[in-house]
N, C-alpha and C positions, 0 to 999 in steps of 0.2 A: 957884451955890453948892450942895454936896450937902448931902443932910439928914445931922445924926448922930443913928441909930437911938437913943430909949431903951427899953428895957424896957417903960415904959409905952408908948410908942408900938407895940413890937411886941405888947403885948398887946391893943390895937386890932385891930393887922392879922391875929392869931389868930382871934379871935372873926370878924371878917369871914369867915378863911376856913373856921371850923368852921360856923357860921352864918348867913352874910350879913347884912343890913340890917333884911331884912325886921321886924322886933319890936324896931328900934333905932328914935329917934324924928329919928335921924340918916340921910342917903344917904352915899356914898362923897365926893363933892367936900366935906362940909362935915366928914367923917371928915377929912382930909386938909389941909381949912382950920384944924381942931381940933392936929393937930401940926406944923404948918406944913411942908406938903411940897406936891407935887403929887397929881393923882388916878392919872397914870398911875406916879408910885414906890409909891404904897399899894398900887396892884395887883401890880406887880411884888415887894412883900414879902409881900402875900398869895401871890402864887405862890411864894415859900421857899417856907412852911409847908408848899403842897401838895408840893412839890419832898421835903419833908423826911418828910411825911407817905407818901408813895407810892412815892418812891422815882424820880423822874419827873420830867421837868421841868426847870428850873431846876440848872447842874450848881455855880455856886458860891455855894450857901449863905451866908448868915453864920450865924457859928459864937455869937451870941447868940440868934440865930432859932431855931439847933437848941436852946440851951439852954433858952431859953422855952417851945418846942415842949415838949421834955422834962418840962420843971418843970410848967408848965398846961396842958395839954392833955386832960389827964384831970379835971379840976374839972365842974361841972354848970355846962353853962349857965348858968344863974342867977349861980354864984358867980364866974363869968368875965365877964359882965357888968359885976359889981360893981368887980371886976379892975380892967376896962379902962375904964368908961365911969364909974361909980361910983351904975350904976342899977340898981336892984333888978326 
């Protein structure tokens, strides 16, 4: 069964790829356990982003990916945390 992206989900998968894990108290498998998909589809949504971000990569986007790209992408850390995970 495929996952269907939500917003909140790809707000996860941003912060991952502006980020990583590292200062989440989460890894990627349990990112993934959190909106029930796989680890290797989080990756591959984390590669949108880069895809969208770079120009590179990934040639068919979801065109939500771009809009979240667009919409948060430029928030602080901090508030994109809060975003995606709902931790400060």
């Amino acid at each position: 069964m495929t996952h269907s992206w939500t917003e909140k989900d790809d707000l996860k998968a941003l912060y991952v790829y502006l980020y990583g894990v590292e200062e989440l108290p989460f890894n990627i498998h349990q990112i993934a356990m959190m909106i029930d998909t796989t680890d290797d589809s989080l990756k591959m949504r984390v590669g949108n982003f880069k895809a969208v971000d770079t120009d590179a990569g990934l040639t068919h986007v979801a065109s939500q990916s771009v809009d979240v790209f667009n919409k948060y992408s430029k928030l602080s850390k901090r508030d994109l945390r809060f975003k995606a995970f709902g931790l400060n």
